[in-house]
C-alpha positions in Angstrom: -25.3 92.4 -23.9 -21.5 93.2 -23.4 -21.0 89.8 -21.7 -22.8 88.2 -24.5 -21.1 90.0 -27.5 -17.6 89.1 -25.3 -18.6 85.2 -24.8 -20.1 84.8 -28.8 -16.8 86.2 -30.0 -14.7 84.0 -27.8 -16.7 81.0 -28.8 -16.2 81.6 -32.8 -12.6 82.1 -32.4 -12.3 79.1 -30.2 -14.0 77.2 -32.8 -12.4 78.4 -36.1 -9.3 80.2 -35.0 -7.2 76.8 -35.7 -7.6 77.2 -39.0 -6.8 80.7 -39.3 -3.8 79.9 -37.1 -2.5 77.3 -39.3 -3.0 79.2 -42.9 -2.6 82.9 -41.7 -0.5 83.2 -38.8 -0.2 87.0 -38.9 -3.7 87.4 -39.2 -4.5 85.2 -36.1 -2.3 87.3 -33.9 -4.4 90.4 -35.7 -7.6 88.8 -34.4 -6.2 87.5 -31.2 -5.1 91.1 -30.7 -8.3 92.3 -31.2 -10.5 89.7 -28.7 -7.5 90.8 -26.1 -8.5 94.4 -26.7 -12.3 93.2 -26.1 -11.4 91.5 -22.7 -9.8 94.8 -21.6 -12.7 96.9 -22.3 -15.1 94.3 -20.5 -12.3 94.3 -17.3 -12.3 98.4 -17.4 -16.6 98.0 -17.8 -16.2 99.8 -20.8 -19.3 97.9 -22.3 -20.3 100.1 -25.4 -16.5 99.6 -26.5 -17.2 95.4 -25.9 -20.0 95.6 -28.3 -17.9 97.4 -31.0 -15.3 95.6 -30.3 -16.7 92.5 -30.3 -18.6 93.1 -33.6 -15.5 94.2 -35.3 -13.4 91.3 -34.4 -16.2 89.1 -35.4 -16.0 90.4 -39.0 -12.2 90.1 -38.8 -12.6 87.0 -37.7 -14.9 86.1 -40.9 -12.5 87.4 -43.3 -9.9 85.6 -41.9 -11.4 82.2 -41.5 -12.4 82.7 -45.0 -9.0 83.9 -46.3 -7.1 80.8 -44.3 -10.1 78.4 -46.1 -8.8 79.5 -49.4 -5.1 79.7 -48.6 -6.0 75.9 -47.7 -7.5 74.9 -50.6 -4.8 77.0 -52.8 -2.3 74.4 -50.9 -4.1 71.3 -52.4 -4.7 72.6 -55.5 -0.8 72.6 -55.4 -0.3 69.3 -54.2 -2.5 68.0 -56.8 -1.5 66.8 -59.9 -2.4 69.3 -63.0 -4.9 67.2 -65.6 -3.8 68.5 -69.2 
């Protein structure tokens, strides 16, 4: 389950961490942080704190990608001309 949590986590951030990168640097090093924490616990075989872990940076990771999604369309809203 550990292992699982720890590979699910690493997946997601592999896949949208780019974007949180790009938009919201500080809060990819937050997140980053947080999976580095998770990979500590799973080398010390702390598995209950991999599962917590994990679960937390996975909702940090949500709030993120969702943050950097709007700080990116906030950015083309301000390249685009205003209709008035």
């Amino acid at each position: 389950m550990a292992a699982g949590a720890l590979a699910v986590l690493e997946a997601k951030f592999e896949e949208s961490g780019g974007d949180v990168q790009k938009y919201l640097p500080e809060r990819y090093a937050e997140v980053e942080k947080s999976l580095a924490d998770v990979r500590d616990s799973m080398a010390r075989k702390s598995y209950g704190d991999v599962v917590t872990g994990a679960a937390a940076a996975q909702d940090a990771l949500k709030r993120a990608v969702a943050d950097a999604r709007v700080a990116h369309a906030q950015s083309v809203a301000a390249l685009s001309p205003s209709k008035t």
